[in-house]
LORO-888482 format. One record per residue (C-alpha): residue number from 1; residue in three letters; x, z, y. Coordinates in nm, 3 decimals. Layout:
<pt num="NUM" residu="ALA" c1="X" c3="Z" c2="Y"/>
...
// end
This chain:
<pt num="1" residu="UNK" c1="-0.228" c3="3.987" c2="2.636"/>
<pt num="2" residu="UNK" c1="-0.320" c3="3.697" c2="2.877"/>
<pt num="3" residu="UNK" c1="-0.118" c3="3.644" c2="3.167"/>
<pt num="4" residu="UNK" c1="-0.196" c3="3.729" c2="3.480"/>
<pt num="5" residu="UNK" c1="-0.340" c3="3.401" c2="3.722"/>
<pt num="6" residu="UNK" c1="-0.146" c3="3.374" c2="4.047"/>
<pt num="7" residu="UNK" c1="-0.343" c3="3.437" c2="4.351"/>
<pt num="8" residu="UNK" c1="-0.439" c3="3.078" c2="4.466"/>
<pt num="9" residu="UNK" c1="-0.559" c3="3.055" c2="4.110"/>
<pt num="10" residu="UNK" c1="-0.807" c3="3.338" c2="4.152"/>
<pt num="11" residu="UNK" c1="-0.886" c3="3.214" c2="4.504"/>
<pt num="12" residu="UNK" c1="-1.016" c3="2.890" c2="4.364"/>
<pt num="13" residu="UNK" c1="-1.196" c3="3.057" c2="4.094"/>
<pt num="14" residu="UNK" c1="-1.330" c3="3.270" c2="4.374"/>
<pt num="15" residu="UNK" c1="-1.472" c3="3.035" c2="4.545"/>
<pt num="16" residu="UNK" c1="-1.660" c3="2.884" c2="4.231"/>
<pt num="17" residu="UNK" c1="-2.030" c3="3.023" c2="4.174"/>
<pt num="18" residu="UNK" c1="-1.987" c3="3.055" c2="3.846"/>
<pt num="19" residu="UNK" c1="-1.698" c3="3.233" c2="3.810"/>
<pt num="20" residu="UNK" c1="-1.679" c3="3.419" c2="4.140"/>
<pt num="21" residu="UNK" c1="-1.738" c3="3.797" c2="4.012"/>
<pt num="22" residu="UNK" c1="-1.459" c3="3.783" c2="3.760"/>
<pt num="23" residu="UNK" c1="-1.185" c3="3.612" c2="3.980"/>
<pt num="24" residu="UNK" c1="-1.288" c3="3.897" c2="4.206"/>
<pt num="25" residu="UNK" c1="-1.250" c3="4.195" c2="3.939"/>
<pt num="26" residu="UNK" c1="-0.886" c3="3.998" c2="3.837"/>
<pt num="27" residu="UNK" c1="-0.776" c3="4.052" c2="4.206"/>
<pt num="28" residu="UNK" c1="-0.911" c3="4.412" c2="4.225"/>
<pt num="29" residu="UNK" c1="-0.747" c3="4.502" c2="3.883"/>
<pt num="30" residu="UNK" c1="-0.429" c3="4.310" c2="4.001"/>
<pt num="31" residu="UNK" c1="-0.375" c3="4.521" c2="4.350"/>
<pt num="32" residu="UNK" c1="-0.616" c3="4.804" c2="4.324"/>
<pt num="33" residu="UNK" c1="-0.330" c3="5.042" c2="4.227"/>
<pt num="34" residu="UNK" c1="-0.082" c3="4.971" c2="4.503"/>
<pt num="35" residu="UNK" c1="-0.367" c3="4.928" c2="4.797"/>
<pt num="36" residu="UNK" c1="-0.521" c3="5.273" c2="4.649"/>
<pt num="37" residu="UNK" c1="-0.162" c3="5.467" c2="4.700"/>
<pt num="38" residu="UNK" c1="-0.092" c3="5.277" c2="5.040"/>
<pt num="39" residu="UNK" c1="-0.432" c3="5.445" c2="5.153"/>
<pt num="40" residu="UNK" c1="-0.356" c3="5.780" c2="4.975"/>
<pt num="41" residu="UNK" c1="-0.068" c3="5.829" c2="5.205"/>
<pt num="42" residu="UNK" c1="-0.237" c3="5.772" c2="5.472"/>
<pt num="43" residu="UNK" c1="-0.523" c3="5.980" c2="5.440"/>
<pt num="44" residu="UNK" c1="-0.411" c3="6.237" c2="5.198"/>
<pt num="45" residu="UNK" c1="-0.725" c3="6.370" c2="4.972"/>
<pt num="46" residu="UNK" c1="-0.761" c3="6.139" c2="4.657"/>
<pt num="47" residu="UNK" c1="-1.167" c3="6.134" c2="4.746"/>
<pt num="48" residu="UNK" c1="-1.098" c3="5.996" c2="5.085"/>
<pt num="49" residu="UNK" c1="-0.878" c3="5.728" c2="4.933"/>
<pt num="50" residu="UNK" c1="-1.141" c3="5.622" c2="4.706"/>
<pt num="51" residu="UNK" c1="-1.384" c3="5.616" c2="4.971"/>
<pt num="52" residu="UNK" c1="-1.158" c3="5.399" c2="5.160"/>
<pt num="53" residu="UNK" c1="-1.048" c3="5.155" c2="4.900"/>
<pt num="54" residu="UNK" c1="-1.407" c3="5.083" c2="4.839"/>
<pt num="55" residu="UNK" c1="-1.472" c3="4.993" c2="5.163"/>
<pt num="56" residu="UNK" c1="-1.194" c3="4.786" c2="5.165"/>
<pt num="57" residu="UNK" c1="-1.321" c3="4.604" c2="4.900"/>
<pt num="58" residu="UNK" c1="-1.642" c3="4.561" c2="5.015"/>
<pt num="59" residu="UNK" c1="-1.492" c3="4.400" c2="5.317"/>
<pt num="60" residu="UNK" c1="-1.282" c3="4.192" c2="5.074"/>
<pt num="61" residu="UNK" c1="-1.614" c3="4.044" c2="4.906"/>
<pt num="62" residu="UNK" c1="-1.752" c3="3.964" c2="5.199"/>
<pt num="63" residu="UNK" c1="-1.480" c3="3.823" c2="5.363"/>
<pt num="64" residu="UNK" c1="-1.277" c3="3.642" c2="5.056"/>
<pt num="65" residu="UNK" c1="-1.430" c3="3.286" c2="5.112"/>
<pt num="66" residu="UNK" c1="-1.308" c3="3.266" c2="5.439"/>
<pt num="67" residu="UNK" c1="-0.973" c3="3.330" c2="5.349"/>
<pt num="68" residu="UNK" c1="-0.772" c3="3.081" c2="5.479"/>
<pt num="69" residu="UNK" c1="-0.464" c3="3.122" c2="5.340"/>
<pt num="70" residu="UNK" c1="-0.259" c3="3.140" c2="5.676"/>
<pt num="71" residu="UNK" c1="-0.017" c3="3.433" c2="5.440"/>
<pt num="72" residu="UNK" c1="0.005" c3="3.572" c2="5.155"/>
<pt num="73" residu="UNK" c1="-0.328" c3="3.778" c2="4.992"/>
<pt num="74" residu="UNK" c1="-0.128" c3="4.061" c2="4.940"/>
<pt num="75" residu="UNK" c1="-0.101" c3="4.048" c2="5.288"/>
<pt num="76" residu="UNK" c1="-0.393" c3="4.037" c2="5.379"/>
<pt num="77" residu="UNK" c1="-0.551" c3="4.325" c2="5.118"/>
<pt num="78" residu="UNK" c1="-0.310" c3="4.553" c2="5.304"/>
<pt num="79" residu="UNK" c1="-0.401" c3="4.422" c2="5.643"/>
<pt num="80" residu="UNK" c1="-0.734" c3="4.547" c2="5.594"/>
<pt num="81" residu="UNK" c1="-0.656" c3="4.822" c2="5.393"/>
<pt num="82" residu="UNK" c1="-0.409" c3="4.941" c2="5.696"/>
<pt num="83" residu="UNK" c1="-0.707" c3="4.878" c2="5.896"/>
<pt num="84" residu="UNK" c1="-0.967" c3="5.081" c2="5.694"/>
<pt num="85" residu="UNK" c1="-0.708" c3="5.366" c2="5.695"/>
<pt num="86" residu="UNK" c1="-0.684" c3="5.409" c2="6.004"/>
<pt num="87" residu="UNK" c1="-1.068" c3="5.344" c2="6.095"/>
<pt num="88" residu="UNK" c1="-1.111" c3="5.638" c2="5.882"/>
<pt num="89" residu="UNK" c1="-0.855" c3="5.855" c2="6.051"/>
<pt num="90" residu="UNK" c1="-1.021" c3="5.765" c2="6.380"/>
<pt num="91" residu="UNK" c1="-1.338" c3="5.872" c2="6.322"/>
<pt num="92" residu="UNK" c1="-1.175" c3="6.209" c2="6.163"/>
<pt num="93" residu="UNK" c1="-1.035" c3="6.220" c2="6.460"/>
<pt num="94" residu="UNK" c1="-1.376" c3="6.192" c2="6.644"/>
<pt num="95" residu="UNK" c1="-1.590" c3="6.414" c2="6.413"/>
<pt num="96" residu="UNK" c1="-1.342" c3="6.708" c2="6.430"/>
<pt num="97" residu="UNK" c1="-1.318" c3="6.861" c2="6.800"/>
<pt num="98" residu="UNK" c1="-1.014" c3="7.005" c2="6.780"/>
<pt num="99" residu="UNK" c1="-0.689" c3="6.934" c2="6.953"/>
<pt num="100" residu="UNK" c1="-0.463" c3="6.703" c2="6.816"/>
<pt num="101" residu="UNK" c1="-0.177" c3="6.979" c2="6.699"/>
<pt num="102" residu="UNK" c1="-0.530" c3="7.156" c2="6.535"/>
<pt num="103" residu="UNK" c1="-0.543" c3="6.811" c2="6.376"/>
<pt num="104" residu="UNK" c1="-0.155" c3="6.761" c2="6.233"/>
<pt num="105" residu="UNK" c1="-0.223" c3="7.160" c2="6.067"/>
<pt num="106" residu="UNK" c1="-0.547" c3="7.023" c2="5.889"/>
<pt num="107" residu="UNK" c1="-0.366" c3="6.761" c2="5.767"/>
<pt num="108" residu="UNK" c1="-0.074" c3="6.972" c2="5.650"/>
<pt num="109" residu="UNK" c1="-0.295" c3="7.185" c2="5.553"/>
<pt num="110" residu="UNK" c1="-0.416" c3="6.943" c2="5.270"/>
<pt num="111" residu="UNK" c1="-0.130" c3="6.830" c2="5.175"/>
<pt num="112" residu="UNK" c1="-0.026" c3="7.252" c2="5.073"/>
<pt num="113" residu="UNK" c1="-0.372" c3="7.300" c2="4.937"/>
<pt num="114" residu="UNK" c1="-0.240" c3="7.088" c2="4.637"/>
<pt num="115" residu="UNK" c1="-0.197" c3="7.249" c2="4.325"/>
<pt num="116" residu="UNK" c1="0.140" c3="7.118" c2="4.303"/>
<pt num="117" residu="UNK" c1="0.237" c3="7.187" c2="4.609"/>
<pt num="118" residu="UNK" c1="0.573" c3="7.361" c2="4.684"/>
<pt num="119" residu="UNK" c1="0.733" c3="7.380" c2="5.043"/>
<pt num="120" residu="UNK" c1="1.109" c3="7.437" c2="4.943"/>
<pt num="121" residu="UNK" c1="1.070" c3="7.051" c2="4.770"/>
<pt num="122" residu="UNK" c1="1.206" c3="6.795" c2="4.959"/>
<pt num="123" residu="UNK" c1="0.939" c3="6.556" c2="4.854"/>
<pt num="124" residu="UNK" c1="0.716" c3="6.796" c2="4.968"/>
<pt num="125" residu="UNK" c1="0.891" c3="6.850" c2="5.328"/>
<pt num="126" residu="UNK" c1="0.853" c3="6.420" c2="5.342"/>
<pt num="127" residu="UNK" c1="0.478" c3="6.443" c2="5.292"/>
<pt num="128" residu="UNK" c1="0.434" c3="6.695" c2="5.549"/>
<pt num="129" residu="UNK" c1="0.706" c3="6.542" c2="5.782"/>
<pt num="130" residu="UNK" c1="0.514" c3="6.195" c2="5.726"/>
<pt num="131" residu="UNK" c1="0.188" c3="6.337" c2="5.861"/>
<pt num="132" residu="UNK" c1="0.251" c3="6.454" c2="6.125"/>
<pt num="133" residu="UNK" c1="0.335" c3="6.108" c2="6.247"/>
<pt num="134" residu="UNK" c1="0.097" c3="5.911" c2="6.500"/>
<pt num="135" residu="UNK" c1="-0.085" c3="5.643" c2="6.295"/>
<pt num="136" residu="UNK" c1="0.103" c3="5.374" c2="6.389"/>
<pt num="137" residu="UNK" c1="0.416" c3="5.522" c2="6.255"/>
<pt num="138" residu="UNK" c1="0.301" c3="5.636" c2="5.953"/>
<pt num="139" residu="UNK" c1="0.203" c3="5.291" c2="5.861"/>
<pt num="140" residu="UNK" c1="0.514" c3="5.125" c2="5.947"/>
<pt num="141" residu="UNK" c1="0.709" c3="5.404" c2="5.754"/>
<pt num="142" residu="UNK" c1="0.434" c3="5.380" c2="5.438"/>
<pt num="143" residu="UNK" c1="0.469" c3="4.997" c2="5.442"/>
<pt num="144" residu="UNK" c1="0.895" c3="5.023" c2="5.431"/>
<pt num="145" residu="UNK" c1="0.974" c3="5.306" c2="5.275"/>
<pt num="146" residu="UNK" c1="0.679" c3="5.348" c2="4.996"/>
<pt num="147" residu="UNK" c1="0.615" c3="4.972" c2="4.979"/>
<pt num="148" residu="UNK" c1="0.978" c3="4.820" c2="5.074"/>
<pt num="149" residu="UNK" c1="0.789" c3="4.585" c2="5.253"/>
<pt num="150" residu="UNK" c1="0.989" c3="4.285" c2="5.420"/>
<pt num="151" residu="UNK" c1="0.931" c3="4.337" c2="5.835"/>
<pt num="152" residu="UNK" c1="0.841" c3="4.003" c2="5.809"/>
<pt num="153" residu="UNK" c1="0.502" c3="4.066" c2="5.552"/>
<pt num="154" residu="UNK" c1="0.482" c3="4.371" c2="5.794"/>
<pt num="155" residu="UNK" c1="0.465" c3="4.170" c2="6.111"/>
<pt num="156" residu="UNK" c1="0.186" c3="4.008" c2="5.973"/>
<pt num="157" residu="UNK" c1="-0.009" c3="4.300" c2="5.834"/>
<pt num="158" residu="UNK" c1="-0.034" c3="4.492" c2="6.135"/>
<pt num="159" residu="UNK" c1="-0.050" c3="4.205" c2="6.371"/>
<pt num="160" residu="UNK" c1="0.286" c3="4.339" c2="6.579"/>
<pt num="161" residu="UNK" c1="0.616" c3="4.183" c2="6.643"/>
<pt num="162" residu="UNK" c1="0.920" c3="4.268" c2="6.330"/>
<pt num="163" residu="UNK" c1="1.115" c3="4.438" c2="6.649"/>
<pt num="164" residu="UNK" c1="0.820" c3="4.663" c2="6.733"/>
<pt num="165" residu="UNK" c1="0.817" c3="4.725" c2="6.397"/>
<pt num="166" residu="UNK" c1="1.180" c3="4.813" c2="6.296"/>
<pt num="167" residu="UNK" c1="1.192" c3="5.038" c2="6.663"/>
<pt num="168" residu="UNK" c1="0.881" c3="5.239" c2="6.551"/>
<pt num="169" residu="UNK" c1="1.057" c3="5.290" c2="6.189"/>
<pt num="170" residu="UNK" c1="1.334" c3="5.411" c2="6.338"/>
<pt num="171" residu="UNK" c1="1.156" c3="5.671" c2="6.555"/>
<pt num="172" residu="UNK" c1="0.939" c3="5.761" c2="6.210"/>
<pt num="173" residu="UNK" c1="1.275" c3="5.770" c2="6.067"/>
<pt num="174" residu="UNK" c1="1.411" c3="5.985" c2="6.351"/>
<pt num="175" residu="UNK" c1="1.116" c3="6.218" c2="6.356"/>
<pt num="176" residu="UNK" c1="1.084" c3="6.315" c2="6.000"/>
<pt num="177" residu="UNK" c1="1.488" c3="6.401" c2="5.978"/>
<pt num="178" residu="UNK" c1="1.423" c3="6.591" c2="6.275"/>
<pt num="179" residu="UNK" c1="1.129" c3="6.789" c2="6.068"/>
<pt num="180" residu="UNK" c1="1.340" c3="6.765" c2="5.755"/>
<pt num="181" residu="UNK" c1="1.649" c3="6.940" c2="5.863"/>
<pt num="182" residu="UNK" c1="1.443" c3="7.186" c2="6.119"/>
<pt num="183" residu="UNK" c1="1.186" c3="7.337" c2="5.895"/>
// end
């Protein structure tokens, strides 16, 4: 099995002609799985994630040459991938005209529509406790919890300070032990 090329490897092979379109498959096959659950848990339905994570990646073509390196790629893939997310939600948002509590229950509403679904779970309870979250929130909980990312990879993902950050985890926190414990 070859090993896998570190990311300023794949960079520089990116921005070579001639081997451009693999160093770009290498990076999708390298983060692909992590970017497509960071999505998922945003946006729930496995079709929407797709959707998502393709545009991401189209945006990642596109946009891959002017990479300057400033942090890390990973960084950067979930900077945009945090930003597709909640682009999509958005325009959910938009398209539906229903009131925002109308909007939590659709979401919940997915998440029980699972097959596997099963409210006395605790895992379960998390999931539905997580979306009811405001955006913002949920990403900052996704990114620590799910991802254990440092507030300091954080800080640079969503373009906010690492005390905005660790105050709007603790409300996250706050509000899905609130939901936990109450329902």
């Amino acid at each position: 099995m070859a090993q896998q090329k570190d990311d300023s490897e794949l960079l520089q092979e990116f921005n070579n002609d001639a081997t451009k379109e693999r160093a770009f498959t290498a990076i999708l096959k390298k983060y692909q799985e992590k970017l497509y659950w960071h999505i998922r848990r945003m946006v729930v339905e496995h079709e929407d994630a797709n959707d998502v994570l393709q545009n991401m990646f189209v945006k990642v073509w596109k946009g891959l040459a002017n990479f300057r390196e400033d942090s890390q790629l990973y960084t950067w893939l979930y900077r945009i991938a945090t930003n597709e997310s909640l682009t999509f939600l958005d325009q959910q948002k938009r398209r539906a005209v229903i009131s925002m509590s109308d909007e939590d229950t659709g979401m919940s509403n997915k998440l029980k529509a699972d097959s596997n679904f099963d409210g006395n779970k605790l895992e379960w309870k998390l999931q539905l406790a997580v979306q009811r979250l405001p955006e913002k929130q949920k990403a900052v909980f996704n990114l620590r919890y799910y991802d254990e990312m440092p507030y300091t990879e954080m800080s640079r993902v969503l373009e906010t300070s690492e005390g905005a950050l660790k105050a709007s985890y603790h409300h996250a926190v706050k509000k899905i032990e609130d939901y936990i414990l109450n329902n």
